[in-house]
KELUM-288946 format. One record per atom (N, C-alpha, C): x, y, z; atom name. Coordinates in pm, whole numbers. Last residue first. Example, Ala and Ser with C-alpha at 12.3 -4.5 7.8 and 13.67 -1.06 7.14 Angstrom:
// residues 2
> 1285/-225/708/N .
> 1367/-106/714/CA .
> 1290/3/787/C .
> 1319/-569/780/N .
> 1230/-450/780/CA .
> 1320/-330/780/C .
***
This chain:
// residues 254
> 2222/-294/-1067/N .
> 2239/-151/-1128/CA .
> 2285/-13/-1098/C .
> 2195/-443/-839/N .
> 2312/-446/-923/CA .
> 2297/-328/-1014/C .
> 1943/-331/-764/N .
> 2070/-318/-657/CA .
> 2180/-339/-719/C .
> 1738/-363/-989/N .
> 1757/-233/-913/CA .
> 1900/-266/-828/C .
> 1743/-611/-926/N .
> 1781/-582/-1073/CA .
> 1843/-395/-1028/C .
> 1669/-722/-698/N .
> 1809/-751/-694/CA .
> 1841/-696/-831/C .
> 1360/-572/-737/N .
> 1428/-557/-620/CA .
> 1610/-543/-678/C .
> 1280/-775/-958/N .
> 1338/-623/-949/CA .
> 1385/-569/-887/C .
> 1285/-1011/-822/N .
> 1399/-974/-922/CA .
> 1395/-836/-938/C .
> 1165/-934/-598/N .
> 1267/-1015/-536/CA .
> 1340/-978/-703/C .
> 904/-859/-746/N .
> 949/-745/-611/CA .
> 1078/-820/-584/C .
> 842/-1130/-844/N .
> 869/-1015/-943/CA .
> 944/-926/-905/C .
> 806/-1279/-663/N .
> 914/-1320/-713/CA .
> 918/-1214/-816/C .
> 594/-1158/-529/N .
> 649/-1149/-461/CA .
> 808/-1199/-557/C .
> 353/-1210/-736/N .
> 395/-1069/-726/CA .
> 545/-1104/-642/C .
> 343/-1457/-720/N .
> 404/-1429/-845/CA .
> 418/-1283/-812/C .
> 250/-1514/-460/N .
> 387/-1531/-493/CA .
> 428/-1490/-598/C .
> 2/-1410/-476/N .
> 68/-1324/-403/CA .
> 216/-1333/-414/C .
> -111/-1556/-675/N .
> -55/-1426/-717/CA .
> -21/-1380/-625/C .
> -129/-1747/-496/N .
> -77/-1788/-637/CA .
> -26/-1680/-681/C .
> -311/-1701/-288/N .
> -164/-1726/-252/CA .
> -64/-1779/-365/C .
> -513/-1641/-410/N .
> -459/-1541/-404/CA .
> -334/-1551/-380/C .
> -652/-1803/-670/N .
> -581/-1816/-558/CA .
> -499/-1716/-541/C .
> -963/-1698/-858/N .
> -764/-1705/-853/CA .
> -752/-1663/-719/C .
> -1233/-1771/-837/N .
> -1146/-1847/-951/CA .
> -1039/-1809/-939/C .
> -1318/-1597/-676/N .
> -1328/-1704/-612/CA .
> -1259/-1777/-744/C .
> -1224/-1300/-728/N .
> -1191/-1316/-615/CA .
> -1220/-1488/-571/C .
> -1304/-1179/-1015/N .
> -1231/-1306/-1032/CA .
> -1211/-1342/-865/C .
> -1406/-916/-922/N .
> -1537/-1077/-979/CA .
> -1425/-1172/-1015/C .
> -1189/-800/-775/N .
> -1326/-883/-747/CA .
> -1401/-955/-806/C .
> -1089/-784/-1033/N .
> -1021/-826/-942/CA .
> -1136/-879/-804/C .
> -1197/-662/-1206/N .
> -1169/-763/-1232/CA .
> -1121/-824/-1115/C .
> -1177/-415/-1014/N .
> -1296/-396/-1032/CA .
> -1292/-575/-1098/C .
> -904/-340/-1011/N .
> -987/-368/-876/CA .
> -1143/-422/-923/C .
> -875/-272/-1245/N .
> -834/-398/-1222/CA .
> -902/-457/-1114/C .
> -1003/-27/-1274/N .
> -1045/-135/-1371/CA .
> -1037/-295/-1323/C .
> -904/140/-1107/N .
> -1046/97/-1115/CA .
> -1060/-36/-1186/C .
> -616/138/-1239/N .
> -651/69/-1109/CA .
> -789/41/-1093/C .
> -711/246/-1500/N .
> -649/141/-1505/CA .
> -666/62/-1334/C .
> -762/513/-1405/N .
> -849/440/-1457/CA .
> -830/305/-1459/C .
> -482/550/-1302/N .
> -612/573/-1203/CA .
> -770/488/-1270/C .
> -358/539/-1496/N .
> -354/488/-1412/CA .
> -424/460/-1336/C .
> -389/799/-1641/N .
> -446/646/-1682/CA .
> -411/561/-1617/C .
> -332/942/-1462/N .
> -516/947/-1495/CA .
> -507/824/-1553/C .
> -76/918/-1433/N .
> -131/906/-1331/CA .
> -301/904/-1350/C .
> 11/1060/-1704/N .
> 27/898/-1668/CA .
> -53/823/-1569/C .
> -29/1323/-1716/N .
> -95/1232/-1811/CA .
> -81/1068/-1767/C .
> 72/1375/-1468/N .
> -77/1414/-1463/CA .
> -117/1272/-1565/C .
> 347/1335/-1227/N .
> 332/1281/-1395/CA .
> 171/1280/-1438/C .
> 389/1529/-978/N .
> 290/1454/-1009/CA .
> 304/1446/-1187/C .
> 522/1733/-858/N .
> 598/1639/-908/CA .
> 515/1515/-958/C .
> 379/1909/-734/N .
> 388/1971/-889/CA .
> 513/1902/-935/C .
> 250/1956/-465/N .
> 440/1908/-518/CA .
> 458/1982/-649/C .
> 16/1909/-422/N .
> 104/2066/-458/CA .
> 220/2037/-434/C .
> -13/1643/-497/N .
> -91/1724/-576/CA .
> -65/1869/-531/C .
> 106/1495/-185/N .
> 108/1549/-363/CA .
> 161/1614/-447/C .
> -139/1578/-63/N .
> 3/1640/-13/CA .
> 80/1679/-153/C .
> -326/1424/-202/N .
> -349/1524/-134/CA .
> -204/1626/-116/C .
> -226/1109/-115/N .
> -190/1185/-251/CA .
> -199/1282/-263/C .
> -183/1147/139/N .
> -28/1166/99/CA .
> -106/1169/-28/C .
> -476/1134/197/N .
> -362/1206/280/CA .
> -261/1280/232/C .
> -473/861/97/N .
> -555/999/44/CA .
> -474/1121/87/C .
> -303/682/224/N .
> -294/715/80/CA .
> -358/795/54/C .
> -403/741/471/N .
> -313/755/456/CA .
> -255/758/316/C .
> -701/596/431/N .
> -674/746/490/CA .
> -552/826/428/C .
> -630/317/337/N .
> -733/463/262/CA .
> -653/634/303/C .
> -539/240/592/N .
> -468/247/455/CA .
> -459/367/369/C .
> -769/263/784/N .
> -667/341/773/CA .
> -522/348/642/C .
> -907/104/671/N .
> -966/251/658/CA .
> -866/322/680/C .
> -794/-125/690/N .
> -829/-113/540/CA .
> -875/84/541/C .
> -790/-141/909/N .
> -656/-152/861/CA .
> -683/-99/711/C .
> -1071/-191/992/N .
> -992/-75/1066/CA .
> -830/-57/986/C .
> -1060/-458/849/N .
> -1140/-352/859/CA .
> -1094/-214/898/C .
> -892/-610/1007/N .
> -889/-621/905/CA .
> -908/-485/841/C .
> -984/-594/1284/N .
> -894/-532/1243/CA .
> -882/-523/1134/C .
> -1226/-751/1244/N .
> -1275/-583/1231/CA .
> -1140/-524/1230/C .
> -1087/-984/1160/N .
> -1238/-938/1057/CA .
> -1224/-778/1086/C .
> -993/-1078/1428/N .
> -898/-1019/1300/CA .
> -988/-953/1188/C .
> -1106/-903/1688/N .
> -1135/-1027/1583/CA .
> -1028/-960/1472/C .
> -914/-755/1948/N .
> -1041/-750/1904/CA .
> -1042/-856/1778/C .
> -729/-599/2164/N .
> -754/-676/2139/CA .
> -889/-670/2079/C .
> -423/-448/1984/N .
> -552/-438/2011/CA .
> -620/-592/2007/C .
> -129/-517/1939/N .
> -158/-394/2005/CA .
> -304/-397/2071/C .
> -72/-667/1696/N .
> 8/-661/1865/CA .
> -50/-597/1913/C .
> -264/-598/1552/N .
> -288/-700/1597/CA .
> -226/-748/1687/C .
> -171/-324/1453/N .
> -318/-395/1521/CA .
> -327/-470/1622/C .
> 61/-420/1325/N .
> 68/-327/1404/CA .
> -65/-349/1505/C .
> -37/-588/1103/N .
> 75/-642/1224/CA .
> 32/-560/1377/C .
> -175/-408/976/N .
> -241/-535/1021/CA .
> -152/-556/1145/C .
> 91/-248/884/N .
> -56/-223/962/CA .
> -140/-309/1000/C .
> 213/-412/715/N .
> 254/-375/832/CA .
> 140/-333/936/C .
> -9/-454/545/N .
> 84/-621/573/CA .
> 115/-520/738/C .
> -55/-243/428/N .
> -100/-303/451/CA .
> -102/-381/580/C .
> 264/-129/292/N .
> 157/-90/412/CA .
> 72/-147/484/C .
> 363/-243/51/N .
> 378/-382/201/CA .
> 323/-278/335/C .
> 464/30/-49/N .
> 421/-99/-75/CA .
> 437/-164/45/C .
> 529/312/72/N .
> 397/262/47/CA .
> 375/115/48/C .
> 709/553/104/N .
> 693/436/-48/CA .
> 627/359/-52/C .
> 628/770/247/N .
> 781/744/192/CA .
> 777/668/73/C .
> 409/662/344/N .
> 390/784/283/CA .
> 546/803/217/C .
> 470/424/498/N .
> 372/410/376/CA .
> 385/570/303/C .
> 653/544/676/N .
> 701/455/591/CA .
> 629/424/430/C .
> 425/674/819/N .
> 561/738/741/CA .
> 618/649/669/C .
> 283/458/936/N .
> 218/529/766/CA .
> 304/604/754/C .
> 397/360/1074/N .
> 408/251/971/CA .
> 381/355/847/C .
> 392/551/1289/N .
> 536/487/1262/CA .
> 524/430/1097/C .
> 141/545/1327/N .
> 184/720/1287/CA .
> 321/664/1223/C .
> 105/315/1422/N .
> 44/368/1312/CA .
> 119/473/1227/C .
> 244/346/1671/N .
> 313/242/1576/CA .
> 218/292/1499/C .
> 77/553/1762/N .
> 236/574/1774/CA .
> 288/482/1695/C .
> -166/383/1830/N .
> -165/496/1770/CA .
> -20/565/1715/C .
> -78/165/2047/N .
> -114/111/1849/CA .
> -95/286/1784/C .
> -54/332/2249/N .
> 38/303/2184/CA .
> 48/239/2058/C .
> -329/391/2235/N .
> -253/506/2269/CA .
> -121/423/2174/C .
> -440/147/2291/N .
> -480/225/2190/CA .
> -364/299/2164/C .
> -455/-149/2417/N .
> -296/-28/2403/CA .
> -338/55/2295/C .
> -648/-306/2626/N .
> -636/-241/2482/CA .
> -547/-111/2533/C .
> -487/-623/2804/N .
> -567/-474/2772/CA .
> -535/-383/2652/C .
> -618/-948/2739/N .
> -475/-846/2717/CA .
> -580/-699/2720/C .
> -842/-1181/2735/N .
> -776/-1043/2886/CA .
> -638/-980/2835/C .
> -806/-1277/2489/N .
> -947/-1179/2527/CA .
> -906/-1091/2693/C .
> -598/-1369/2360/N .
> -573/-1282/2422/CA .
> -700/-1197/2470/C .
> -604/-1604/2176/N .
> -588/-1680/2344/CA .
> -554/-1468/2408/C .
> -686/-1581/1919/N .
> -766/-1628/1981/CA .
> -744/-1662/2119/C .
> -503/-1354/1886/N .
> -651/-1300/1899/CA .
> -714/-1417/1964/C .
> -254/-1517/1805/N .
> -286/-1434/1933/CA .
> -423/-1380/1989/C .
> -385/-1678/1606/N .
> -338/-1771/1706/CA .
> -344/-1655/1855/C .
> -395/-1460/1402/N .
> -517/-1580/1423/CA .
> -444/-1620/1542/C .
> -162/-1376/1392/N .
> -228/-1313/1452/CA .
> -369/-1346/1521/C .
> -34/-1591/1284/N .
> 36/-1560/1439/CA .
> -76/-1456/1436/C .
> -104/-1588/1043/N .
> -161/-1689/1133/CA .
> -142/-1676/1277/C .
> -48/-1316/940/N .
> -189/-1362/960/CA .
> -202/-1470/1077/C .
> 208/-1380/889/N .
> 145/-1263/1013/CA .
> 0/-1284/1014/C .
> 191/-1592/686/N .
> 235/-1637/849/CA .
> 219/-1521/915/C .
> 94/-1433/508/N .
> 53/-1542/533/CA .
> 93/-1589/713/C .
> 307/-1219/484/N .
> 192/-1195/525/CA .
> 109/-1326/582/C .
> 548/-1283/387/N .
> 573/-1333/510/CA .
> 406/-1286/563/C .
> 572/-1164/148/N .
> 610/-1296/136/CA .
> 536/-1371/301/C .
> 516/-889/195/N .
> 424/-997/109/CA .
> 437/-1132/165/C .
> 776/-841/360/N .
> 689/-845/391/CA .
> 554/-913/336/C .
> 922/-906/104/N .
> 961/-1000/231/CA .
> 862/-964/308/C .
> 812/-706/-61/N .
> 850/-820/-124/CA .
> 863/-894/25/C .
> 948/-481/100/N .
> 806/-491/39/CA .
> 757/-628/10/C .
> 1259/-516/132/N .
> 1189/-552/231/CA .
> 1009/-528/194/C .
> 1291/-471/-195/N .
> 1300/-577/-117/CA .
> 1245/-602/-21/C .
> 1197/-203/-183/N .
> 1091/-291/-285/CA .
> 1176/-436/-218/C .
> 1370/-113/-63/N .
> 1301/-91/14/CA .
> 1181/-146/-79/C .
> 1635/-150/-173/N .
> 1589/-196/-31/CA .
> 1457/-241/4/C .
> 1620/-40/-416/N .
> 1624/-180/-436/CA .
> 1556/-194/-286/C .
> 1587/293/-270/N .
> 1485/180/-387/CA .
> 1482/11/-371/C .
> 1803/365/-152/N .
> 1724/334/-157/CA .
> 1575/229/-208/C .
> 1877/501/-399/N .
> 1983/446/-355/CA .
> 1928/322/-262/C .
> 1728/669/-541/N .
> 1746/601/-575/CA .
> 1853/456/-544/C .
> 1743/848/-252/N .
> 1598/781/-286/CA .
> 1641/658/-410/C .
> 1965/951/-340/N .
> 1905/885/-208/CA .
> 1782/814/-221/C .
> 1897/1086/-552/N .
> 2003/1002/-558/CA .
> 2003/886/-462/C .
> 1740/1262/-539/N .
> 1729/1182/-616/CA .
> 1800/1042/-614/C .
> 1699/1351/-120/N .
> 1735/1398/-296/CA .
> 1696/1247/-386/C .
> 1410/1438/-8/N .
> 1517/1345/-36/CA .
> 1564/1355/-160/C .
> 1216/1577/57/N .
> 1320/1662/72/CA .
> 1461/1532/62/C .
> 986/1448/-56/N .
> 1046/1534/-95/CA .
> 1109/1602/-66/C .
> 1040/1239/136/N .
> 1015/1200/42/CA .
> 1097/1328/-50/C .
> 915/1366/389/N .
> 1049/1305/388/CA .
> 1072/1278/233/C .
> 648/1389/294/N .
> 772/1498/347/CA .
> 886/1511/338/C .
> 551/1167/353/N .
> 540/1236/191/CA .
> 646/1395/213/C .
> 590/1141/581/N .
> 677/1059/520/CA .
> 715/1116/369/C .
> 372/1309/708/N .
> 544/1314/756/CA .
> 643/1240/634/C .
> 149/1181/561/N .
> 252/1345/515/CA .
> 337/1324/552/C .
> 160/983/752/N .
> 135/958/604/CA .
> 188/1094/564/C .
> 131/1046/1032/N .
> 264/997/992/CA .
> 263/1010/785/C .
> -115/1193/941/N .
> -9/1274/1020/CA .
> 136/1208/1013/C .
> -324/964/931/N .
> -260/1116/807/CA .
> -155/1186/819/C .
> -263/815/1125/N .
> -221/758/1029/CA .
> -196/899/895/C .
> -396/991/1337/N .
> -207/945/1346/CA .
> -144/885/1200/C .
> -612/1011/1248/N .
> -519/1078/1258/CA .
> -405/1060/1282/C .
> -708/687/1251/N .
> -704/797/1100/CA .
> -625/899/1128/C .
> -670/612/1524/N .
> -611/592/1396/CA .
> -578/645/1318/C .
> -849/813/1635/N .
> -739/748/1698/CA .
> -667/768/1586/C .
> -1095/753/1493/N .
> -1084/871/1467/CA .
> -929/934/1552/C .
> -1096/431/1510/N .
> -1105/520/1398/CA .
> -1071/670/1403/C .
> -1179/426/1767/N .
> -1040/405/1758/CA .
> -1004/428/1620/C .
> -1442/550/1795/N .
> -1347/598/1882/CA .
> -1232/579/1811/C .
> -1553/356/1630/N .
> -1559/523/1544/CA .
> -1425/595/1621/C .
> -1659/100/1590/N .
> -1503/151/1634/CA .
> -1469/311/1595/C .
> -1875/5/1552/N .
> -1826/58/1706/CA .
> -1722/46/1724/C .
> -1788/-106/1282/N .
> -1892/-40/1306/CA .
> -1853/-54/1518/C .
> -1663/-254/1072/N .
> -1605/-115/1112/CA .
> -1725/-42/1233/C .
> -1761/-378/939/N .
> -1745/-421/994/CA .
> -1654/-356/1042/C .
> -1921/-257/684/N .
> -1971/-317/809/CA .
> -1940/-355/959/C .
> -1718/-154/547/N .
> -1770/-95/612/CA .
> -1861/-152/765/C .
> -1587/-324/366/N .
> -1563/-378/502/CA .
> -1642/-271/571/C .
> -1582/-205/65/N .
> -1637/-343/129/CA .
> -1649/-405/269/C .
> -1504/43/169/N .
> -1624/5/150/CA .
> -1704/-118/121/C .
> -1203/-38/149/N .
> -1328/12/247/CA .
> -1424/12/231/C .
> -1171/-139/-149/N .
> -1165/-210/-23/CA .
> -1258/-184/103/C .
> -1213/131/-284/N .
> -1315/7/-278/CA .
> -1292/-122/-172/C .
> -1039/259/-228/N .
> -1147/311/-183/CA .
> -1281/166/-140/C .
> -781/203/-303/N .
> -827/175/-168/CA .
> -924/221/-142/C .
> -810/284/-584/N .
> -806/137/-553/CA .
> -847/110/-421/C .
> -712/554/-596/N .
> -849/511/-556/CA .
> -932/412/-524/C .
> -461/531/-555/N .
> -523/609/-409/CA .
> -666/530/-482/C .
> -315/490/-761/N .
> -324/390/-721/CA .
> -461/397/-597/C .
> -213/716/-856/N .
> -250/668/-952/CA .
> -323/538/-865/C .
> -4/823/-605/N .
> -166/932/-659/CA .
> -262/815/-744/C .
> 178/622/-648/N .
> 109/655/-509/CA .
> -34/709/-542/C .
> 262/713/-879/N .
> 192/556/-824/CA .
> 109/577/-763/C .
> 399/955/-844/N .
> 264/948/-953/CA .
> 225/801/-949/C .
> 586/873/-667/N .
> 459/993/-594/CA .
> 359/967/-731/C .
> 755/719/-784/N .
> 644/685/-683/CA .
> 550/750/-626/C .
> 862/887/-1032/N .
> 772/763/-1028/CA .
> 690/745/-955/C .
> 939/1089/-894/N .
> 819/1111/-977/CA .
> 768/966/-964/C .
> 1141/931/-787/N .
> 1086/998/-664/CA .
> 957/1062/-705/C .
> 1302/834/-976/N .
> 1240/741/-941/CA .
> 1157/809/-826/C .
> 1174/973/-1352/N .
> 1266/980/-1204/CA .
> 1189/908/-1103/C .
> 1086/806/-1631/N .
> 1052/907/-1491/CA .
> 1134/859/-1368/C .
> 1096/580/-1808/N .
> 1197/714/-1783/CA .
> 1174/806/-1671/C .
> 979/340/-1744/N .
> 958/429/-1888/CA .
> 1014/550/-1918/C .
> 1114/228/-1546/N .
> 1146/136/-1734/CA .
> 1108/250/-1811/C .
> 981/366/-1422/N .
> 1098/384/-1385/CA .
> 1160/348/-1481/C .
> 696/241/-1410/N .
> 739/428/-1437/CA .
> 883/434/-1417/C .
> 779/-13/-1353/N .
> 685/53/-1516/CA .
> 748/139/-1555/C .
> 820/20/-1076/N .
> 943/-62/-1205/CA .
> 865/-34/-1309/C .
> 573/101/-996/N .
> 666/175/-966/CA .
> 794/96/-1071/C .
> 371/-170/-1062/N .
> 369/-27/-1105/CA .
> 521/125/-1105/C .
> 418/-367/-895/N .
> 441/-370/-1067/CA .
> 433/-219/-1114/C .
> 499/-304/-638/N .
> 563/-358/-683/CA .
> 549/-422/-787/C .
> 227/-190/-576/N .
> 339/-72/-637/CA .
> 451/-141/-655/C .
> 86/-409/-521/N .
> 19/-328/-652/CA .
> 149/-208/-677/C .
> 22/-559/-298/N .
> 161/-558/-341/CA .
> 151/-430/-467/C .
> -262/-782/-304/N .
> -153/-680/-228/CA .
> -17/-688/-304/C .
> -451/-1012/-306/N .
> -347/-1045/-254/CA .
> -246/-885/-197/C .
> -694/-901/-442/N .
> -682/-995/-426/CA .
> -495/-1054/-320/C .
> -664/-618/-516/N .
> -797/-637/-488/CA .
> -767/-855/-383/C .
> -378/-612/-571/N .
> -413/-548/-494/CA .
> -598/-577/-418/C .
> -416/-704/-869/N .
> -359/-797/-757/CA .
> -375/-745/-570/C .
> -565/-515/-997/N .
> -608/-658/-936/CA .
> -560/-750/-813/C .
> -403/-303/-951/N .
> -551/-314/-943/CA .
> -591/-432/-863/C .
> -186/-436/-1090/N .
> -168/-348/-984/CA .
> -307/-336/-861/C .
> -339/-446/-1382/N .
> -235/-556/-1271/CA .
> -229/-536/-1182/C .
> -357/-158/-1400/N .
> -495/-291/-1435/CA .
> -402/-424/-1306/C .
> -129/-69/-1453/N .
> -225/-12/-1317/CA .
> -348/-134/-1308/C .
> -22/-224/-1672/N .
> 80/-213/-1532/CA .
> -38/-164/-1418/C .
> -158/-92/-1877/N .
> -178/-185/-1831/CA .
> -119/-235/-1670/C .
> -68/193/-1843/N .
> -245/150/-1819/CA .
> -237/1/-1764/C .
> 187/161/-1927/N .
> 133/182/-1772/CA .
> 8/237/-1758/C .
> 147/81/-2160/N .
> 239/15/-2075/CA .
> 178/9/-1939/C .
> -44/279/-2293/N .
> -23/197/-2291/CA .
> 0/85/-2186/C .
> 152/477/-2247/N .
> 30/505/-2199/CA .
> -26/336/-2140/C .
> 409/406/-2426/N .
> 427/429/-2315/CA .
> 287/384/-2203/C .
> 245/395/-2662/N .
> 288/275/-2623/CA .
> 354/291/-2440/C .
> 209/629/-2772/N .
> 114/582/-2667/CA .
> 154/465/-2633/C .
> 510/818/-2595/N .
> 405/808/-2720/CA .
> 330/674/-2641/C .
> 525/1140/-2435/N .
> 539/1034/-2443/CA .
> 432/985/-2524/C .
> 807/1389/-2475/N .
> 674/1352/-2524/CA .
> 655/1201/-2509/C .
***
């Protein structure tokens, strides 16, 4: 039975998660160490993140809709490779035992954390390639295969998806970082809908935790935009990133 201080905990933990996610990224490297402090197995934990978190990426897309616009072709590219690796992973997931997965863990909130860390500079190398590659030819086909690659990983555990998918883009296609941006943000979406979808007939989903979560992510996303010009994102991107680096090394000595 959990009492409400639990609820509590990880309401607030999804509000944080929310925000920082609206503003910098990283949102399952406060949330997943919550559900894991509060007793849920660590393979419940992340599948009831994962679900608790899906709607947060709604609102991103739809802020970039615009700028999504004559890419329906490489959208409908994308989105499928990206649902298709996104189950594969939610697959992998549940046929991993407990132990493995907990074995796991520190790693893979470490390399989350080093990806955060290192977003800033994939940005700029991507700013720098976009602007001298207008004759590179477009590698759809093969961006499609590194997609399907990144969203098993994202459907396995998710954090630092983003970060990778941008990357992935931006070797691959030539076009403005604005509409990759864009195209990265729909395919995020996709792939977290996808895999919460998948889920939701696991019947490893924590229900009562994951609704207040879900509310809790609205919430934050929702603070998290009207604070978007009063907090530096590269302020909370590091304070998330030194959180993902001690939990990370707290998880590995344990």
């Amino acid at each position: 039975m959990r009492s409400a201080a639990d609820f509590i905990a990880a309401g607030l933990a999804a509000v944080a998660a929310g925000l920082v996610n609206a503003l910098a990224g990283g949102g399952t490297l406060i949330t997943f160490p919550m559900l894991t402090f509060l007793g849920l197995p660590s393979i419940e934990a992340n599948i009831t993140s994962t679900v608790a978190l899906c709607p947060g990426y709604l609102g991103g897309t739809l802020a970039q809709l615009k700028d999504m616009h004559g890419q329906k072709k490489r959208l409908r590219l994308f989105l499928g490779a990206g649902i298709i690796g996104g189950v594969l992973g939610g697959v992998l997931l549940l046929h991993s035992s407990e132990r493995l997965f907990r074995a796991m863990v520190p790693f893979l909130i470490l390399l989350a954390s080093g990806l955060l860390a290192a977003q800033s500079w994939i940005r700029a190398w991507l700013i720098r390639r976009v602007s001298r590659s207008a004759m590179v030819p477009r590698l759809e086909m093969v961006a499609s295969l590194l997609v399907c690659a990144a969203a098993i990983y994202g459907g396995y555990f998710g954090a630092g998806l983003s970060v990778i998918m941008l990357a992935v883009l931006g070797l691959t296609i030539d076009d403005s970082l604005t509409r990759l941006n864009a195209c990265k943000q729909a395919i995020a979406f996709a792939v977290n809908s996808a895999v919460a979808v998948f889920f939701i007939f696991s019947h490893r989903i924590v229900w009562p935790m994951a609704v207040v979560m879900a509310i809790g992510s609205l919430i934050g996303g929702a603070l998290g935009g009207g604070l978007a010009g009063h907090i530096r994102s590269e302020t909370l991107r590091w304070a998330v990133v030194s959180i993902g680096i001690i939990v990370g090394i707290a998880y590995l000595i344990r």
